[in-house]
N, CA, C and O atoms as a GROMACS GRO file, in nm:
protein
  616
    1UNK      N    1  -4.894  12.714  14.464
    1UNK     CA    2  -4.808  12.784  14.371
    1UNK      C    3  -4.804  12.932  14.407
    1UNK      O    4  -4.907  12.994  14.434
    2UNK      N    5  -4.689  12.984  14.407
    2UNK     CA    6  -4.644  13.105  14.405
    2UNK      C    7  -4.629  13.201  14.302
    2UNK      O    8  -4.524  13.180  14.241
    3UNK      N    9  -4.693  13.297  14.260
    3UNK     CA   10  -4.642  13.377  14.107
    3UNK      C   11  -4.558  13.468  14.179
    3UNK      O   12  -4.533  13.472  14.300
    4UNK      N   13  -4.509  13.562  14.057
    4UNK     CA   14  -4.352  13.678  14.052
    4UNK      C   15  -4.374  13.781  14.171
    4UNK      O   16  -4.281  13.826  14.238
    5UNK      N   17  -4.508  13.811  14.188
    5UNK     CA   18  -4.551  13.890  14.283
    5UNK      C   19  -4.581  13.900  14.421
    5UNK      O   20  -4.608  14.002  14.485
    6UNK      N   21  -4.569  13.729  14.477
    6UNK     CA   22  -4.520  13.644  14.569
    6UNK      C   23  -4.710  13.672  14.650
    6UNK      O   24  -4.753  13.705  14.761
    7UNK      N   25  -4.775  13.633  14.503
    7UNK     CA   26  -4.965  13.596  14.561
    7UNK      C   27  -4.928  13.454  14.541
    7UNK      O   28  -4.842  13.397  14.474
    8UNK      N   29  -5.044  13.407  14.638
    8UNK     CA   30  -5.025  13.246  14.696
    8UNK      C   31  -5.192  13.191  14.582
    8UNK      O   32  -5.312  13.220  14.588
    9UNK      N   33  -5.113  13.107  14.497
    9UNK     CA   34  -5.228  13.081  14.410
    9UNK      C   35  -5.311  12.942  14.451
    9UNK      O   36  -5.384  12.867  14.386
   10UNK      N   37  -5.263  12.943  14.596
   10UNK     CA   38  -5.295  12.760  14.638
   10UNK      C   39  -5.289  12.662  14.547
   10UNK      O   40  -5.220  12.699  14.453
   11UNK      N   41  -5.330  12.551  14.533
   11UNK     CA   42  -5.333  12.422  14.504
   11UNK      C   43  -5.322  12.427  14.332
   11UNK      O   44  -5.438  12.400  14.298
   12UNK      N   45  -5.266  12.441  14.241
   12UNK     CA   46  -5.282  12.466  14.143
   12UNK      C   47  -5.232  12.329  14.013
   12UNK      O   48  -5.122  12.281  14.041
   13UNK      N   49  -5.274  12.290  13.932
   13UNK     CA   50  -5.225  12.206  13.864
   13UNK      C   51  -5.115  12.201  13.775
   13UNK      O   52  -5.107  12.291  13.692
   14UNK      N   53  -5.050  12.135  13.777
   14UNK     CA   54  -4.910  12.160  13.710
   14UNK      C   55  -4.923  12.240  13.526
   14UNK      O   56  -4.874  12.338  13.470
   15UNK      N   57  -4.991  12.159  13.500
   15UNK     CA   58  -4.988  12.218  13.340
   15UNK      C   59  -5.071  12.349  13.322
   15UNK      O   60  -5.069  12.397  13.209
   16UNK      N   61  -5.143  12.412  13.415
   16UNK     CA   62  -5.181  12.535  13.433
   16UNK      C   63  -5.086  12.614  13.511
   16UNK      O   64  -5.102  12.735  13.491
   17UNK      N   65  -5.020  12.594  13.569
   17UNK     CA   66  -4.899  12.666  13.630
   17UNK      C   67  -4.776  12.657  13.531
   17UNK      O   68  -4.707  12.759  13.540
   18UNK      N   69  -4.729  12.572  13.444
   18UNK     CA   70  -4.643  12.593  13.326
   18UNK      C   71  -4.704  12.700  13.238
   18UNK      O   72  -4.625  12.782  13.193
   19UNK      N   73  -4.829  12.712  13.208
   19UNK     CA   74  -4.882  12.758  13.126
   19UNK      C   75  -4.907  12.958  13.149
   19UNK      O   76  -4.919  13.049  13.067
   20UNK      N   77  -4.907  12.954  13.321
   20UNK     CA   78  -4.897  13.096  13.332
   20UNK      C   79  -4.772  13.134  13.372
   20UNK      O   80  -4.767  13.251  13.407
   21UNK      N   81  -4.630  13.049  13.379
   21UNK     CA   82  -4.529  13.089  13.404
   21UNK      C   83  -4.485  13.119  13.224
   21UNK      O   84  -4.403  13.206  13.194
   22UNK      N   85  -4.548  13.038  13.129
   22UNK     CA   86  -4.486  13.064  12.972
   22UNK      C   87  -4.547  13.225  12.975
   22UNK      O   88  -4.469  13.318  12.953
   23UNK      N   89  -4.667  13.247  12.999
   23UNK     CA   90  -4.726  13.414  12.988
   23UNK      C   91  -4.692  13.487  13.031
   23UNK      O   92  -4.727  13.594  12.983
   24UNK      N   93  -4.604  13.493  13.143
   24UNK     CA   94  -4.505  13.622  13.158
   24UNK      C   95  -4.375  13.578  13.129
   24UNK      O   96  -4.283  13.655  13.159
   25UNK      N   97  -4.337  13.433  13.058
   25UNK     CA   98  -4.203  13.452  12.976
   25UNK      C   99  -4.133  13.503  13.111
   25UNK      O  100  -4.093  13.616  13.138
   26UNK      N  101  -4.127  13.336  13.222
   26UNK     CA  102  -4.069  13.326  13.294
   26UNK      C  103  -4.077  13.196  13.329
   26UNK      O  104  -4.158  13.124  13.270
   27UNK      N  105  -3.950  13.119  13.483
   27UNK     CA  106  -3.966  12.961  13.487
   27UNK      C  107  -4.054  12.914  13.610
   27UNK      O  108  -4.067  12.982  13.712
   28UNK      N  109  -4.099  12.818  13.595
   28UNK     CA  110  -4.186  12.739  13.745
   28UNK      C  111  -4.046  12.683  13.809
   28UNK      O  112  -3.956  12.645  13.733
   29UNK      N  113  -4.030  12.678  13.968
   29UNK     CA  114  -3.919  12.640  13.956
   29UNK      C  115  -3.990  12.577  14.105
   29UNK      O  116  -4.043  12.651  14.189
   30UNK      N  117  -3.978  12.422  14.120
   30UNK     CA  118  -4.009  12.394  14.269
   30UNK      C  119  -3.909  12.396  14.356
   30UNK      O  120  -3.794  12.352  14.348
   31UNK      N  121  -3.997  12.481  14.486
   31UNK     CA  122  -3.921  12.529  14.562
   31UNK      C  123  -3.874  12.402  14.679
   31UNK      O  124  -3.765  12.360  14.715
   32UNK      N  125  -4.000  12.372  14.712
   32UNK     CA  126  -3.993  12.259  14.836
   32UNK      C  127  -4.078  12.115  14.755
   32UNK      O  128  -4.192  12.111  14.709
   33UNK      N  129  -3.985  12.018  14.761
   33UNK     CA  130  -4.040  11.931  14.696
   33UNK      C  131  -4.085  11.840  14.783
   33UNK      O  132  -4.161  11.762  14.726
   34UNK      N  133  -4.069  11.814  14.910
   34UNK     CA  134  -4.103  11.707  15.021
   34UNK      C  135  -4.184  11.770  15.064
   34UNK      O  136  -4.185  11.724  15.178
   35UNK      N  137  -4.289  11.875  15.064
   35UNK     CA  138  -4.382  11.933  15.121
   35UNK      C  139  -4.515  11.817  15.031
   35UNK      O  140  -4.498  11.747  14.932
   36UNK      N  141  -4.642  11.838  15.117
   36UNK     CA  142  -4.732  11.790  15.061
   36UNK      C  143  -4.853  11.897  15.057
   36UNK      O  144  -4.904  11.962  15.149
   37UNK      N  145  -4.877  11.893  14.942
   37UNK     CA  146  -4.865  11.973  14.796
   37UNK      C  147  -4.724  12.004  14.783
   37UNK      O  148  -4.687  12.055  14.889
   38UNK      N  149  -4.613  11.993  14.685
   38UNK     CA  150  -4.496  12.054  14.680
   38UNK      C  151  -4.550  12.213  14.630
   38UNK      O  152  -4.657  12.249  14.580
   39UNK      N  153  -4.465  12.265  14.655
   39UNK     CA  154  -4.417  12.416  14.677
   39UNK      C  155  -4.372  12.499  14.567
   39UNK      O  156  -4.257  12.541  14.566
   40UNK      N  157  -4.466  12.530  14.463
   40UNK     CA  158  -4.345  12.569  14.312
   40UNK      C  159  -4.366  12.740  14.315
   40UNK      O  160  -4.445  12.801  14.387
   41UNK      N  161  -4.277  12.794  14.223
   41UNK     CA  162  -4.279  12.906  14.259
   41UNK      C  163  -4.254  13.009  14.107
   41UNK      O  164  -4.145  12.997  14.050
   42UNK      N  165  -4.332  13.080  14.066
   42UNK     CA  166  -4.268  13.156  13.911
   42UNK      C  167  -4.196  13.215  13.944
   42UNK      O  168  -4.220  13.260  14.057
   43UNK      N  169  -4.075  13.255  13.886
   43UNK     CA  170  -3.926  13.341  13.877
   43UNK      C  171  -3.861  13.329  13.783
   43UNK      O  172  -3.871  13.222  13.723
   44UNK      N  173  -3.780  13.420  13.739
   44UNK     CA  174  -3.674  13.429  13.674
   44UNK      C  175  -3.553  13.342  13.706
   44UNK      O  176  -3.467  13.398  13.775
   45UNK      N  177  -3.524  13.192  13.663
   45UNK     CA  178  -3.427  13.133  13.697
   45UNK      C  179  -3.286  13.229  13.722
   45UNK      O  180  -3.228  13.257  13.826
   46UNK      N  181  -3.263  13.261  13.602
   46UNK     CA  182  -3.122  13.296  13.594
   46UNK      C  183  -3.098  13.406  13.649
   46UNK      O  184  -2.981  13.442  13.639
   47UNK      N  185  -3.196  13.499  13.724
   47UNK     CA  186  -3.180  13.597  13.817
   47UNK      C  187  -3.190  13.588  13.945
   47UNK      O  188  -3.154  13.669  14.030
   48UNK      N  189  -3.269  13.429  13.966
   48UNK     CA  190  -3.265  13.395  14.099
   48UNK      C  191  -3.146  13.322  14.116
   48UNK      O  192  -3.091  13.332  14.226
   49UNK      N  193  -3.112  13.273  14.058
   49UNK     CA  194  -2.938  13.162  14.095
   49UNK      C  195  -2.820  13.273  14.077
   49UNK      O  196  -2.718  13.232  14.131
   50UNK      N  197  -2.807  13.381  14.027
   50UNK     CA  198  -2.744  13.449  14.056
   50UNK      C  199  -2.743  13.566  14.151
   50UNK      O  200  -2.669  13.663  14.141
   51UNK      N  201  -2.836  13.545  14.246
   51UNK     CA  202  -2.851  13.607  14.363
   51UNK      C  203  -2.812  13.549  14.438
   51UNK      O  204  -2.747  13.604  14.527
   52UNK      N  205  -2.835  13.384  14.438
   52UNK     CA  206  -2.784  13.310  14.575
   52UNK      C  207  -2.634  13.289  14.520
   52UNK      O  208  -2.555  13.291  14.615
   53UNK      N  209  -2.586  13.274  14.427
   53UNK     CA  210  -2.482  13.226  14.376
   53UNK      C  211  -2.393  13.404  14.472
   53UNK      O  212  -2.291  13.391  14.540
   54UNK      N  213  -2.466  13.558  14.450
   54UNK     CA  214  -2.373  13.657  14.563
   54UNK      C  215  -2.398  13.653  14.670
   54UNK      O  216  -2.291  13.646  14.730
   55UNK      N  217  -2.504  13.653  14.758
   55UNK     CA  218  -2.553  13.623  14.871
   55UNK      C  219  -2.434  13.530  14.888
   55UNK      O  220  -2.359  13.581  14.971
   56UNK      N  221  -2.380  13.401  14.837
   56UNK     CA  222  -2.300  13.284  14.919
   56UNK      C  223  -2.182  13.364  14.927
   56UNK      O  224  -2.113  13.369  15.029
   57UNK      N  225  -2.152  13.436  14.805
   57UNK     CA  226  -2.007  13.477  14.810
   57UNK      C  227  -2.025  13.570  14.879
   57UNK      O  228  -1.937  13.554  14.964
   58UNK      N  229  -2.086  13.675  14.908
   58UNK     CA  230  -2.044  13.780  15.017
   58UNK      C  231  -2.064  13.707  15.192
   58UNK      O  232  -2.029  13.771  15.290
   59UNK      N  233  -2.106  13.609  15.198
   59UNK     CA  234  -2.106  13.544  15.314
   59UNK      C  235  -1.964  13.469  15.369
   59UNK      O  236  -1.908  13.448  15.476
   60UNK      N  237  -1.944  13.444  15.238
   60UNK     CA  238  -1.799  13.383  15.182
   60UNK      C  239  -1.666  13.473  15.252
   60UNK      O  240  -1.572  13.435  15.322
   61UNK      N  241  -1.705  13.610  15.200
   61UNK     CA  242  -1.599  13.701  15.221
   61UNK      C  243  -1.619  13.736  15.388
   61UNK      O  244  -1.518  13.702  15.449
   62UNK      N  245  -1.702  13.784  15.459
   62UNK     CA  246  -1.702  13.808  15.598
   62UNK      C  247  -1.679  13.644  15.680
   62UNK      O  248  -1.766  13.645  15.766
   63UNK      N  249  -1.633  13.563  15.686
   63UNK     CA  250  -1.621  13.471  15.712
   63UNK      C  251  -1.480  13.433  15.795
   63UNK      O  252  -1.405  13.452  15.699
   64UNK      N  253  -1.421  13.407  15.865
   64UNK     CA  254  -1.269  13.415  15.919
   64UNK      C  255  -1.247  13.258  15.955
   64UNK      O  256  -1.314  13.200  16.040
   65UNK      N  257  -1.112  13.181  15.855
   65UNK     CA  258  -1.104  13.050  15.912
   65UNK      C  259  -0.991  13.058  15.962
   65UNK      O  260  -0.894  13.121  15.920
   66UNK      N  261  -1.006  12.956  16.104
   66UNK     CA  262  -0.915  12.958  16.169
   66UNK      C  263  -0.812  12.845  16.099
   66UNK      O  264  -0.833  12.731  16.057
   67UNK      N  265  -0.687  12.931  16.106
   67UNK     CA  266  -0.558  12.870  16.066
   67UNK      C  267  -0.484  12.820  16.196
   67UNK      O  268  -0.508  12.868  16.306
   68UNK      N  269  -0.386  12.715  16.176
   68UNK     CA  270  -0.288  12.667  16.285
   68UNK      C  271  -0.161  12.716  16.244
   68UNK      O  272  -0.102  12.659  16.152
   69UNK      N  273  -0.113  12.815  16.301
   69UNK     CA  274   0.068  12.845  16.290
   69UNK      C  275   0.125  12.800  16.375
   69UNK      O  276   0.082  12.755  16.481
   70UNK      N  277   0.245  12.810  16.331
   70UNK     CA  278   0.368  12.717  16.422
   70UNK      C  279   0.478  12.812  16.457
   70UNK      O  280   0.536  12.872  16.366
   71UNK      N  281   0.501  12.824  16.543
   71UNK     CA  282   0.635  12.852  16.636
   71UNK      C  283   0.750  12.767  16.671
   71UNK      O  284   0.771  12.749  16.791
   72UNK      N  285   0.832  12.710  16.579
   72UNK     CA  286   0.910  12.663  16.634
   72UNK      C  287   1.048  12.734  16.683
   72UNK      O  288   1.102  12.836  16.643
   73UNK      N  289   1.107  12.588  16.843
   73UNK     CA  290   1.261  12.658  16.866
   73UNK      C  291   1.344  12.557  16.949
   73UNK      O  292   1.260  12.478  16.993
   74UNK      N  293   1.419  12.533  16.976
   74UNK     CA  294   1.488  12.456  16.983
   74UNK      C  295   1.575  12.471  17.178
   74UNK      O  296   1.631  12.577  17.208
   75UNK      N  297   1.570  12.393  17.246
   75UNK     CA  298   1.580  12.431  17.434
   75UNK      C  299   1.688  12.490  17.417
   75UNK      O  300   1.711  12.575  17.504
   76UNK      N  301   1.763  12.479  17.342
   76UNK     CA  302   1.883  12.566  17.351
   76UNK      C  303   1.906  12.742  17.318
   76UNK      O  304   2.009  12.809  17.323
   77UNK      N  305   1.772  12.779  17.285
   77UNK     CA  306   1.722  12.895  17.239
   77UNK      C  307   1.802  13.027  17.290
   77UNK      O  308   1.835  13.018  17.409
   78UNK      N  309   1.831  13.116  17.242
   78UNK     CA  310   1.924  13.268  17.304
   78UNK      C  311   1.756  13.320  17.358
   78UNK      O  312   1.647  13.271  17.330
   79UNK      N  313   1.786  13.420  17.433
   79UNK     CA  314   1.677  13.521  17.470
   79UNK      C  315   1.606  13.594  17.384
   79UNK      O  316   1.484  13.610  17.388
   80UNK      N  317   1.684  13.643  17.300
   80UNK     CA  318   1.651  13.726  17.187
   80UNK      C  319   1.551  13.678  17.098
   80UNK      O  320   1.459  13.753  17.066
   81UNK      N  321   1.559  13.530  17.043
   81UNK     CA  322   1.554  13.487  16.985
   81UNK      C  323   1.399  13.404  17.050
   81UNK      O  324   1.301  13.366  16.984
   82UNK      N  325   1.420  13.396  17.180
   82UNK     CA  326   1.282  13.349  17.242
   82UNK      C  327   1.196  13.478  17.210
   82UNK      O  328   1.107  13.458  17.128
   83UNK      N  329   1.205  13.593  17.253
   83UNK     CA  330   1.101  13.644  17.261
   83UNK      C  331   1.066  13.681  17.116
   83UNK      O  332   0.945  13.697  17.098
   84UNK      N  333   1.138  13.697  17.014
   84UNK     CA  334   1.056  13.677  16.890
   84UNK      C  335   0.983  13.582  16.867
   84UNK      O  336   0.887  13.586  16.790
   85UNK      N  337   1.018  13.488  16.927
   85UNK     CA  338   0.898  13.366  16.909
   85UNK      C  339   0.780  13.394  16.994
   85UNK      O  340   0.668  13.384  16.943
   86UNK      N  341   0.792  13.428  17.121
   86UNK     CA  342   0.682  13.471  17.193
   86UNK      C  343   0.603  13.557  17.111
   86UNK      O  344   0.488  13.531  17.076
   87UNK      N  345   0.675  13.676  17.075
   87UNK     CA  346   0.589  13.808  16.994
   87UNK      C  347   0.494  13.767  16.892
   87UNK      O  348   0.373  13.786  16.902
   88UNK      N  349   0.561  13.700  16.772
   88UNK     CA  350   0.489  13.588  16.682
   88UNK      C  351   0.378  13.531  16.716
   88UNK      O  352   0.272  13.562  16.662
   89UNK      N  353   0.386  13.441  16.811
   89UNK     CA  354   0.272  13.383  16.854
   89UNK      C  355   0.119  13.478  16.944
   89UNK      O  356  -0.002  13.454  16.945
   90UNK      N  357   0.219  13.605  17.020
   90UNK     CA  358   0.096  13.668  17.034
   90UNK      C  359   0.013  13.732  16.941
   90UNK      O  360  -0.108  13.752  16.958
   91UNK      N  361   0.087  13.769  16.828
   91UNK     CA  362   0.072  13.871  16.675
   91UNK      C  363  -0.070  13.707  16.649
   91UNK      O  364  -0.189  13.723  16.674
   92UNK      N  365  -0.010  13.568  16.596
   92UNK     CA  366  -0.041  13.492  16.595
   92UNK      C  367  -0.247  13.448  16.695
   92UNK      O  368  -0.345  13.384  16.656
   93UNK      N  369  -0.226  13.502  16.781
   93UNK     CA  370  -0.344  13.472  16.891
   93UNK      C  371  -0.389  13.562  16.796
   93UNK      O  372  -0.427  13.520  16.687
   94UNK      N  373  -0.391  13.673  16.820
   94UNK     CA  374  -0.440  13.805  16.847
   94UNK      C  375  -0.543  13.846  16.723
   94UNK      O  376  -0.645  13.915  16.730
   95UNK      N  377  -0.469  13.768  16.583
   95UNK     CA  378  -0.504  13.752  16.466
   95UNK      C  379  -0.671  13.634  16.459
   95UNK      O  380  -0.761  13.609  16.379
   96UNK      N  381  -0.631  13.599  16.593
   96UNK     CA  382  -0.786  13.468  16.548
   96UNK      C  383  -0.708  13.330  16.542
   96UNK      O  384  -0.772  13.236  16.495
   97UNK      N  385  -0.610  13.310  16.573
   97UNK     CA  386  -0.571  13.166  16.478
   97UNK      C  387  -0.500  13.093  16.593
   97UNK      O  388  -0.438  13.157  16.678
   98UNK      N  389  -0.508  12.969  16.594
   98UNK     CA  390  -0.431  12.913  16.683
   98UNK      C  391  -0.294  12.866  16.635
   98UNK      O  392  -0.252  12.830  16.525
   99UNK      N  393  -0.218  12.882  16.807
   99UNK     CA  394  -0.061  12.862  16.786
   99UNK      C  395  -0.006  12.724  16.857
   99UNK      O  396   0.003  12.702  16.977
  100UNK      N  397   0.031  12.637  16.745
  100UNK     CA  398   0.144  12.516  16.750
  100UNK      C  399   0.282  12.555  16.787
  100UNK      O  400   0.374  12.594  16.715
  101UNK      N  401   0.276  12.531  16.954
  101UNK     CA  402   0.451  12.594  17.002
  101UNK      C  403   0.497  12.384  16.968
  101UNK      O  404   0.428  12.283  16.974
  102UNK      N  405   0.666  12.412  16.928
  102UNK     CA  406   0.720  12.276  16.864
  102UNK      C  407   0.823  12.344  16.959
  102UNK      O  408   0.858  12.462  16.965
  103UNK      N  409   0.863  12.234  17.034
  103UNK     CA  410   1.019  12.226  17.072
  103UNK      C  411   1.100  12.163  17.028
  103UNK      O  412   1.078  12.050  17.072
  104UNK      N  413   1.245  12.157  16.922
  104UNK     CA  414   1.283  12.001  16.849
  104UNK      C  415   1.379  11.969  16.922
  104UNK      O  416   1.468  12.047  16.956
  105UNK      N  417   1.371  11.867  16.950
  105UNK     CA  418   1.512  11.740  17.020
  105UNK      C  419   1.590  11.694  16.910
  105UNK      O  420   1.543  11.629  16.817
  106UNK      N  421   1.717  11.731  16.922
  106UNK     CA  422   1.783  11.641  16.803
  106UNK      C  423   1.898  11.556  16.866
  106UNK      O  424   1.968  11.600  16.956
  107UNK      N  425   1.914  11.414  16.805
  107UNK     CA  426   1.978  11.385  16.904
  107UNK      C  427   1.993  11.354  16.998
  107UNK      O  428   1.897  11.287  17.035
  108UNK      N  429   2.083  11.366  17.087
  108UNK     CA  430   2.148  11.313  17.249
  108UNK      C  431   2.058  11.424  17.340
  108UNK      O  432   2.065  11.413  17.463
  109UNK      N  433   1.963  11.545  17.273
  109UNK     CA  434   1.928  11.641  17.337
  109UNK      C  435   1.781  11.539  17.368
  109UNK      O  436   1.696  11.582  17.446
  110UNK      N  437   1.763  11.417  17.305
  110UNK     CA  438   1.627  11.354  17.404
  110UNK      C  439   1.645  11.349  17.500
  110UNK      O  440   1.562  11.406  17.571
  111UNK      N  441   1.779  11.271  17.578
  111UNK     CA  442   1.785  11.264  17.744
  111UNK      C  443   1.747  11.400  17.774
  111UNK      O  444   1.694  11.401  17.884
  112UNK      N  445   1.752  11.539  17.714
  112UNK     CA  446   1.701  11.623  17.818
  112UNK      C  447   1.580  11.695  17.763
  112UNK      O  448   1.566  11.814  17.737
  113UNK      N  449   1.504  11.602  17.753
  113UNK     CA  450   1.392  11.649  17.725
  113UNK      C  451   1.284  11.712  17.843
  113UNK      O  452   1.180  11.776  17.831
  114UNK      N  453   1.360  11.662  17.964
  114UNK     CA  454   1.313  11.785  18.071
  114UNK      C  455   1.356  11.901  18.063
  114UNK      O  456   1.287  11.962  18.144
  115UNK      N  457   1.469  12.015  17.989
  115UNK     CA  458   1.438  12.087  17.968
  115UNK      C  459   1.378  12.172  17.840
  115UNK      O  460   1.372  12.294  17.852
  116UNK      N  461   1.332  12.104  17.710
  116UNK     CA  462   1.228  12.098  17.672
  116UNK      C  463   1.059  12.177  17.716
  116UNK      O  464   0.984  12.272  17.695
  117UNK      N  465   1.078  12.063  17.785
  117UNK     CA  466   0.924  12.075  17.881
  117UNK      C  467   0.942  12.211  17.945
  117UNK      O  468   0.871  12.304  17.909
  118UNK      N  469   1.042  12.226  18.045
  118UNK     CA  470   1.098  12.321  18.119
  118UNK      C  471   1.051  12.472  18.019
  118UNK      O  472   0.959  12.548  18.048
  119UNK      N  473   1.106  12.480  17.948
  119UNK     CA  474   1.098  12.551  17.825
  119UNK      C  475   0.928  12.571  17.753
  119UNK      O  476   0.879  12.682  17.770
  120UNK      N  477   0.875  12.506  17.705
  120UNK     CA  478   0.759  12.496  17.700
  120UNK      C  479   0.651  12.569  17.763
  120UNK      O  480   0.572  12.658  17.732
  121UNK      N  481   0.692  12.460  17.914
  121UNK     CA  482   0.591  12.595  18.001
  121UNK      C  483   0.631  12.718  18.052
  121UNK      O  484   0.544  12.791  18.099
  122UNK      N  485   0.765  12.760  18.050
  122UNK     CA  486   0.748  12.887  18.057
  122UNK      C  487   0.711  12.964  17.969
  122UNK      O  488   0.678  13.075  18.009
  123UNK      N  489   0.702  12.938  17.822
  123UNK     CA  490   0.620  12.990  17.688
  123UNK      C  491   0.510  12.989  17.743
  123UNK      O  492   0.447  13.092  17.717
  124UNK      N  493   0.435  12.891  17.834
  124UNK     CA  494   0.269  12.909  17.821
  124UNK      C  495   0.244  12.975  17.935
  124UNK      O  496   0.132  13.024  17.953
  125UNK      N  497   0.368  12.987  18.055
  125UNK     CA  498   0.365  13.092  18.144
  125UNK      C  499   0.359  13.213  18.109
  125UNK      O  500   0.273  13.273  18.174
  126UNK      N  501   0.430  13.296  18.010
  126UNK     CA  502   0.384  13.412  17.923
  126UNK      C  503   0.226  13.420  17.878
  126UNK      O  504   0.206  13.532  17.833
  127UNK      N  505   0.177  13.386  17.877
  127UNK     CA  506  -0.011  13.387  17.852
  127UNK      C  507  -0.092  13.348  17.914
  127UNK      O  508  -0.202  13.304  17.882
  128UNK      N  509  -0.013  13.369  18.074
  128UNK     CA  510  -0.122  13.310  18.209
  128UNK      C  511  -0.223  13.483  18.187
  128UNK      O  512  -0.346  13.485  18.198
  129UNK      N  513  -0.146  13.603  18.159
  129UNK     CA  514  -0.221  13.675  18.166
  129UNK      C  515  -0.365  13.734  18.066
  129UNK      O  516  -0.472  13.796  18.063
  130UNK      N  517  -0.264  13.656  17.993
  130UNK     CA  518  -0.363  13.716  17.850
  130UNK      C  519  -0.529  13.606  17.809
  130UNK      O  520  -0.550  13.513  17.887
  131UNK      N  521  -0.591  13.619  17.735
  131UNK     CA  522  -0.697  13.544  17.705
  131UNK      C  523  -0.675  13.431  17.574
  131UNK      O  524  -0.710  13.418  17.457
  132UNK      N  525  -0.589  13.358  17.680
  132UNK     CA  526  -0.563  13.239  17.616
  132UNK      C  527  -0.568  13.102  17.634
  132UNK      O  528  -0.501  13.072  17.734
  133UNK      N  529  -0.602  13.035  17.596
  133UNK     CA  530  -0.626  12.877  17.617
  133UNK      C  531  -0.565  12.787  17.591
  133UNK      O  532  -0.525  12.796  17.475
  134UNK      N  533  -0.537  12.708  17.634
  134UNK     CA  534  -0.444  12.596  17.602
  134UNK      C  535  -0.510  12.463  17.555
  134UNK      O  536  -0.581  12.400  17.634
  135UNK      N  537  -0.487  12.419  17.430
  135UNK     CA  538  -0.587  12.366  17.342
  135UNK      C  539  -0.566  12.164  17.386
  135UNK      O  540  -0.636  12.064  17.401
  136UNK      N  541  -0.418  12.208  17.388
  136UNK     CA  542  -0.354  12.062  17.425
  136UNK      C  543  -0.237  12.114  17.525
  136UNK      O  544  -0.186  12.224  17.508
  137UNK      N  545  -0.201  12.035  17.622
  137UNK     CA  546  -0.147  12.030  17.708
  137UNK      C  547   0.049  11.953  17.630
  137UNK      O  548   0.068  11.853  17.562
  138UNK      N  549   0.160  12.067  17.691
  138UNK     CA  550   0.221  12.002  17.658
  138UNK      C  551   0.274  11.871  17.677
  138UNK      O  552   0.300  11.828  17.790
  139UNK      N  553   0.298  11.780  17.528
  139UNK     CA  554   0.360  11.673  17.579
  139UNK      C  555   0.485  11.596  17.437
  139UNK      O  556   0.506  11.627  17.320
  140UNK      N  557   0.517  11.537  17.488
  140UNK     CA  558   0.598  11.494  17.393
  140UNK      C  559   0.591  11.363  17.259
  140UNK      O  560   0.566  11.243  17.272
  141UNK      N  561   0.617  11.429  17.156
  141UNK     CA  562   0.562  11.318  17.059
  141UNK      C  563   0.669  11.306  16.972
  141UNK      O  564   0.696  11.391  16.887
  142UNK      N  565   0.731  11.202  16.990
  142UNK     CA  566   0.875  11.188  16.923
  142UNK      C  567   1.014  11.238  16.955
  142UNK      O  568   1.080  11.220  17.057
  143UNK      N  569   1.041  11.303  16.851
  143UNK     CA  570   1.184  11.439  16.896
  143UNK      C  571   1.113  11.512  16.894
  143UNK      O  572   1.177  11.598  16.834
  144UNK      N  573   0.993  11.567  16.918
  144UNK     CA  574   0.920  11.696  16.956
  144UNK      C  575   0.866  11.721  17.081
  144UNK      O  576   0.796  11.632  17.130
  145UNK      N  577   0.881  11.807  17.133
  145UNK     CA  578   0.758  11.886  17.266
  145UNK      C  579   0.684  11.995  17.206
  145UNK      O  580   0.731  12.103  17.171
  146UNK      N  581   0.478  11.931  17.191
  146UNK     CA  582   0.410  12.034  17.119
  146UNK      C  583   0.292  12.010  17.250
  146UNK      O  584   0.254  11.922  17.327
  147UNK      N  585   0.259  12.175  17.207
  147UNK     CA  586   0.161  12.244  17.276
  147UNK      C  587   0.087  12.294  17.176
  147UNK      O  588   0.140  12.337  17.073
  148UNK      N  589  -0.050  12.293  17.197
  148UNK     CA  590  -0.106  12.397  17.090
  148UNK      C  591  -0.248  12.503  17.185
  148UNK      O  592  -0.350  12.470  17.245
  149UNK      N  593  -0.171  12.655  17.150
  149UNK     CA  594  -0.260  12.736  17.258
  149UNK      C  595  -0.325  12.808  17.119
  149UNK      O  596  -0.270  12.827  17.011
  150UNK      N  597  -0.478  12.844  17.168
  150UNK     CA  598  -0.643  12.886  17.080
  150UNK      C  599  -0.660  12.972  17.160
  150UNK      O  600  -0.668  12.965  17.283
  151UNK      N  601  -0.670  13.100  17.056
  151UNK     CA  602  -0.743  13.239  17.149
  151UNK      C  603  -0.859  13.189  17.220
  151UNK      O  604  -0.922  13.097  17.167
  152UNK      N  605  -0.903  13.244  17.352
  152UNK     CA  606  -1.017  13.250  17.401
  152UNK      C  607  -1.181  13.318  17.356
  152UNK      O  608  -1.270  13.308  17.441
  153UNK      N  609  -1.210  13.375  17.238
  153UNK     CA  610  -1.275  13.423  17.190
  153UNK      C  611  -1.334  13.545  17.274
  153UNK      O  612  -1.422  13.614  17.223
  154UNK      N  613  -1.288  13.571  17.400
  154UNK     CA  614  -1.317  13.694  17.505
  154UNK      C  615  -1.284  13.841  17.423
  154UNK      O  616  -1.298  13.949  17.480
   0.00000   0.00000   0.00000
């Protein structure tokens, strides 16, 4: 047993350890119960669970989850209009998060789903330079051509 002052009272019996946790009008609270002797400890419950209860949340807050965004565009794409999608997706990396490039086929535009592909990799030709990874390799799944590129953590 452990008292408030964190002295090690060794081996102590339960109803004598209730009995000096009631005298400073505080709780026994076991700490490790699969230990042999279990592990109890005097404290202030409700000041100790609301320590771990901020401790989690400020761990909570420095924490960064990675999200999947999407880029979609279509092979028939203007220039203009590509490189906003490019920009996006680097804004996209750059942020921590990985990017789902979608190419959509609609239509009679499946027979050319080689340029699709065509299309595709020159998007992932734009980030031969940068520190980027390619998570899945493009390929085609339906009326779609998807790639999905994951910052390199470099």
């Amino acid at each position: 047993m452990i008292d408030d002052e964190g002295v090690n009272h060794g081996t102590v019996p339960t109803s004598k350890a209730l009995q000096m946790a009631k005298e400073k009008d505080l709780d026994l609270v076991v700490v490790s119960a699969n230990q042999a002797p279990p592990v109890a400890k005097i404290l202030d419950w409700g000041k100790y669970k609301y320590e771990t209860e901020k401790r989690a949340k400020e761990a909570k807050k420095k924490q960064h989850t990675v999200d999947i965004k999407e880029v979609k565009m279509r092979y028939k794409i203007d220039i203009h209009d590509y490189e906003v999608r490019l920009k996006a997706a680097k804004k996209f990396l750059a942020s921590g998060n990985k990017v789902k490039v979608v190419v959509m086929l609609r239509g009679r535009e499946m027979q050319h789903s080689h340029l699709a592909m065509d299309l595709i990799n020159k998007f992932q030709a734009e980030f031969e330079q940068e520190a980027v990874m390619i998570e899945k390799k493009p390929q085609i799944e339906g009326r779609n051509v998807v790639m999905i590129l994951a910052p390199s953590g470099k």
